[in-house]
C-alpha positions in Angstrom: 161.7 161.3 151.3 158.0 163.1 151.9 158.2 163.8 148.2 158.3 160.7 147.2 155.8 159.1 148.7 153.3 162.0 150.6 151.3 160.1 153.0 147.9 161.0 151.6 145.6 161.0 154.7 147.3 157.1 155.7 146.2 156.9 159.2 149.6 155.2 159.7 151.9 158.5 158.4 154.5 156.2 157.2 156.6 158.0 155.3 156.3 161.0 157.6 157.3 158.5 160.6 160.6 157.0 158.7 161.8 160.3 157.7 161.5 161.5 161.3 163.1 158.1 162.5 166.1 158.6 159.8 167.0 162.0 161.0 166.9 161.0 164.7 168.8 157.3 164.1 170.7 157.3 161.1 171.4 160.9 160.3 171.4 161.9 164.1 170.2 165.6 163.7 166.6 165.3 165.8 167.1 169.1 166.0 166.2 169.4 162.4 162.3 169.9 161.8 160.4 168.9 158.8 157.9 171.1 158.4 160.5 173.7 158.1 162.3 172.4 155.5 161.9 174.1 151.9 160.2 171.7 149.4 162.9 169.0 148.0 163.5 168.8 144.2 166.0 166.7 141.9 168.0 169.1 141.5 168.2 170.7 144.9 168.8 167.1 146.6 172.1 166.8 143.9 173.1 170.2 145.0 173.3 169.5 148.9 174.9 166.0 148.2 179.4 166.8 148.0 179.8 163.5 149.3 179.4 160.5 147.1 178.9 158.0 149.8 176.4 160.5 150.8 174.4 160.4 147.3 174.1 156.7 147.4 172.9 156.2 150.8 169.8 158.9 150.0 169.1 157.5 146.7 168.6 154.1 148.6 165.8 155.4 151.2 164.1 157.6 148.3 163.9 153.9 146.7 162.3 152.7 150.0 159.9 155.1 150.4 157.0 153.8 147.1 156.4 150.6 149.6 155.9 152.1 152.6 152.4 152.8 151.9 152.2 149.0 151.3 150.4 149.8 148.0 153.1 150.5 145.0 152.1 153.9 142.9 153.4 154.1 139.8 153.5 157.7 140.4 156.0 157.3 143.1 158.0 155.3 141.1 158.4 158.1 138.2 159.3 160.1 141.1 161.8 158.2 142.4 163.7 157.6 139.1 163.6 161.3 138.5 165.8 161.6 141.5 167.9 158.9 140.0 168.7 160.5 136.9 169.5 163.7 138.4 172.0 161.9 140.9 173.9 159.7 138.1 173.0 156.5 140.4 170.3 153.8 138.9 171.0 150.9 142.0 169.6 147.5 141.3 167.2 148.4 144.2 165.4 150.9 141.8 165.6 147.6 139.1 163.7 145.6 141.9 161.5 148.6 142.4 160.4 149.3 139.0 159.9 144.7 138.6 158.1 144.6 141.2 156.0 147.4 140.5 155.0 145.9 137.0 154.3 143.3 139.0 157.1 141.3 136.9 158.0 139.4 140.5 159.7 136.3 138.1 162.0 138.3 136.7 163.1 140.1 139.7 163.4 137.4 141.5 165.4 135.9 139.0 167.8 139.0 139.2 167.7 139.2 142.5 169.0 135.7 143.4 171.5 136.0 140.9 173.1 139.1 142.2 172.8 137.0 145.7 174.7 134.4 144.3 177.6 137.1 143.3 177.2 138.6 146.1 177.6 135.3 148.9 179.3 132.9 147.1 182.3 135.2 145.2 184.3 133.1 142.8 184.1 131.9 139.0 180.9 129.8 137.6 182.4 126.9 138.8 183.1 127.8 142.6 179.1 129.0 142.4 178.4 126.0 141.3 179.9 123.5 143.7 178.8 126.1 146.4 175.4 126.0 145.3 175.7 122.5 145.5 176.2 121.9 149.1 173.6 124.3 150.0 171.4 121.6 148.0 172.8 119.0 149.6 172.6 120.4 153.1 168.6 121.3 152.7 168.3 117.3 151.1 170.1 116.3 154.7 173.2 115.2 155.9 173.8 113.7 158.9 176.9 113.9 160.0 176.2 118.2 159.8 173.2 117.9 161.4 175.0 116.0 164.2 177.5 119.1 164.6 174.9 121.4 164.8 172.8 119.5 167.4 176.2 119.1 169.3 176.1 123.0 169.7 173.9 122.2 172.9 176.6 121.3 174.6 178.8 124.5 174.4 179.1 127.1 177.1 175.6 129.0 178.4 176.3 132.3 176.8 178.1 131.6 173.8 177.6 132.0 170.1 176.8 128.3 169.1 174.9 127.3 172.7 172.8 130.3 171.9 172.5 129.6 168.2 171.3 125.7 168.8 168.6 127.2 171.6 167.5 129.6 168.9 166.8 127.1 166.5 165.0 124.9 169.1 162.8 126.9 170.6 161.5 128.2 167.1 161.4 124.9 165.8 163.8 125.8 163.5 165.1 122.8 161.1 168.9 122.5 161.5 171.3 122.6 158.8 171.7 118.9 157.7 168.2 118.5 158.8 165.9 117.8 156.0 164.0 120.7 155.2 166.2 123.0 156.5 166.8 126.3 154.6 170.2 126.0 154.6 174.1 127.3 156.1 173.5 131.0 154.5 170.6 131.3 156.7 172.7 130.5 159.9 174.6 133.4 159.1 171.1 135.5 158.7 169.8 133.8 162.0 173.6 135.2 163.8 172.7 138.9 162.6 169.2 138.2 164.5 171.4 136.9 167.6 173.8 139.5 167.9 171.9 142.5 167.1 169.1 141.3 169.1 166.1 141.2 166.4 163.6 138.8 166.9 161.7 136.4 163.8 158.5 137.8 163.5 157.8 139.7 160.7 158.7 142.9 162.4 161.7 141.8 163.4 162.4 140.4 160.2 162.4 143.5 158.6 164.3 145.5 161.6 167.0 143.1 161.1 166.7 143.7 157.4 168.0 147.5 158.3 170.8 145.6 160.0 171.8 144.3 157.2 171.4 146.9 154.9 173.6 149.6 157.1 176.8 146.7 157.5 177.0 145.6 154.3 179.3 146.6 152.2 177.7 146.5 149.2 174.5 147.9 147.8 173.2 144.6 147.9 172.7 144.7 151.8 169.7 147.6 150.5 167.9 144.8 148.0 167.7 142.4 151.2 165.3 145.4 153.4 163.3 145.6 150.1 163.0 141.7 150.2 161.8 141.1 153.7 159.6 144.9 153.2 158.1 143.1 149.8 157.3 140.0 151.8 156.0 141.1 155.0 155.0 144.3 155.2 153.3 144.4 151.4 151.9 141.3 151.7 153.8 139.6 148.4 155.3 136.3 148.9 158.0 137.4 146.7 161.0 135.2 147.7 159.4 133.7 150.7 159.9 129.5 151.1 157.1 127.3 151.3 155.9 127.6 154.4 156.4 130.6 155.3 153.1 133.3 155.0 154.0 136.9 153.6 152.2 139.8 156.1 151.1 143.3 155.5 151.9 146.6 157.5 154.8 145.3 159.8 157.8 148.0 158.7 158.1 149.5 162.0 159.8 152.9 161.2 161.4 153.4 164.3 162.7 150.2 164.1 164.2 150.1 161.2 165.7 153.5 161.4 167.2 151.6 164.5 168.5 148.9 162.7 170.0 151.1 159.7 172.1 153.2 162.3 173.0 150.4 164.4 174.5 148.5 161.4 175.8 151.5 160.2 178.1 151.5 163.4 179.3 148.5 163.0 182.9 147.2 162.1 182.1 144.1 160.2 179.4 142.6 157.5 178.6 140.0 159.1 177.6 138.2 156.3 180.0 138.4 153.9 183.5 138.6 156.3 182.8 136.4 159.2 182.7 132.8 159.6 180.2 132.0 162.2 182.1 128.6 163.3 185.4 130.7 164.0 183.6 132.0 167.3 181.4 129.0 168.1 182.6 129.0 171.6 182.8 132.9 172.2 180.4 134.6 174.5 177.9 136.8 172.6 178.8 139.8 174.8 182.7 139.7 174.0 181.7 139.4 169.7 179.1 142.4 170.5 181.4 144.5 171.9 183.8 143.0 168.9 181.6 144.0 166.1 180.5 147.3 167.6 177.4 146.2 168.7 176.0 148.7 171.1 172.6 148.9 173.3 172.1 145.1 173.2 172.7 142.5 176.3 169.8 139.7 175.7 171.7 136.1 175.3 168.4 134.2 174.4 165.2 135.9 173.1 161.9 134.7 173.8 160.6 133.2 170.6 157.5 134.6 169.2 154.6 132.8 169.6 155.7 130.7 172.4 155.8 133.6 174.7 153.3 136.5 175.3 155.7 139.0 176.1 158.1 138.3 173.4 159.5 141.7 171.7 160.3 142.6 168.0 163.4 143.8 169.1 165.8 144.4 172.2 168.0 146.9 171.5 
């Protein structure tokens, strides 16, 4: 990771500080130190790799590792892809890398949200249509799902959809049915924050983004932590909505490392294999301990902003 992206006298060390955060979160081996570690090379990374699974999960951090700095180097970049070939594994990631480094952000975004499209609405052309359809119709308002959302107020203190409707409230948070809402997918991206415990600030954002990217069970989980790193730690409103300001130097190594072991550990994507509504009335603590959810016991975080001594994170 340190060879891709050599801190360079940052003040910040941030690649130094997420390679010490993977071994100690994700990898679990904080006996291992750096500085004793021979030089890495192509070659010798492909050599120490047997497992395949293994080999795809590095190639993803070494993609990682050119933003950190929050300035893309095209030098990093070369670096990067000559890992790549040597490994046999070119991930979209590494196609949103190279885009965004050209600073071709239309056609990655383009890309990108069609490989989101495959990725949460499965089905022929047809089925992504009409399911891109009601996520139109939900941000253009509808009343009657607006009224079951604001109904959620009146479920059990505790459970999934009480928590979700205080969530939304206290954030100011447009319901789905609401006009100007941002839609049903992101309920299920607002439940990953609820569950896991990662607040909405940009910090949070991307902690939760390592969430997503160590439960999902495809690579795609790995393009969304490059979206929300692109957007609010680089300071490019890449696929941000109106609205919504992009931020610089919020990746949080620790954090993330956090987030990519504690989603790593879990026993379902949430976004892709669970309906939210199935478990509208079921206490957060019972789907935590459901989901494998570990280290986490808040029901309803402080909103940032609104409170002084709101956290990025409780787990």
């Amino acid at each position: 990771m340190l060879s891709i992206a050599p801190d360079d006298g940052n003040p910040h060390h941030p690649s130094k500080g997420f390679a010490l955060s993977v071994r100690d979160h994700l990898l679990q081996h904080p006996e291992i130190a750096l500085s004793c570690l021979p030089a890495s090379t192509p070659t010798a990374l492909n050599r120490s790799l047997s497992q395949p699974h293994k080999a795809r999960q590095a190639m993803q951090l070494l993609v990682l590792m050119p933003y950190l700095s929050g300035d893309l180097d095209g030098d990093a970049i070369g670096r990067v892809e000559a890992y790549a070939e040597e490994l046999h594994l070119h991930p979209d990631s590494l196609k949103d890398l190279k885009l965004i480094g050209e600073k071709r952000l239309k056609k990655a975004l383009f890309d990108y949200g069609r490989r989101a499209l495959n990725a949460f609405f499965p089905g022929n052309a047809l089925q992504q249509l009409a399911a891109s359809l009601r996520e139109v119709h939900t941000m253009l308002g509808d009343r009657q799902q607006l009224a079951r959302y604001l109904a959620l107020e009146h479920q059990p203190q505790g459970s999934l959809g009480r928590t979700i409707h205080t969530f939304y409230n206290d954030r100011g948070f447009h319901f789905p049915g609401e006009r100007g809402n941002l839609g049903e997918f992101a309920v299920r991206h607002d439940c990953v924050h609820i569950l896991c415990g990662a607040n909405t600030d940009m910090k949070g954002e991307i902690a939760v983004g390592g969430v997503e990217a160590g439960m999902a069970r495809t690579p795609y989980g790995w393009e969304m932590l490059a979206e929300v790193i692109i957007d609010f730690h680089m300071g490019i409103a890449w696929s941000l909505p109106p609205g919504i300001a992009p931020g610089t130097m919020n990746f949080d190594p620790e954090m993330v490392s956090q987030g990519l072991a504690m989603g790593a550990a879990m026993h379902c994507d949430l976004l892709s294999d669970w309906n939210f509504w199935d478990d509208i009335e079921t206490p957060l603590l019972e789907l935590r301990q459901r989901f494998g959810i570990n280290g986490v016991s808040i029901i309803d975080m402080p909103a940032p902003g609104n409170h002084p001594n709101a956290a990025s994170v409780y787990w």
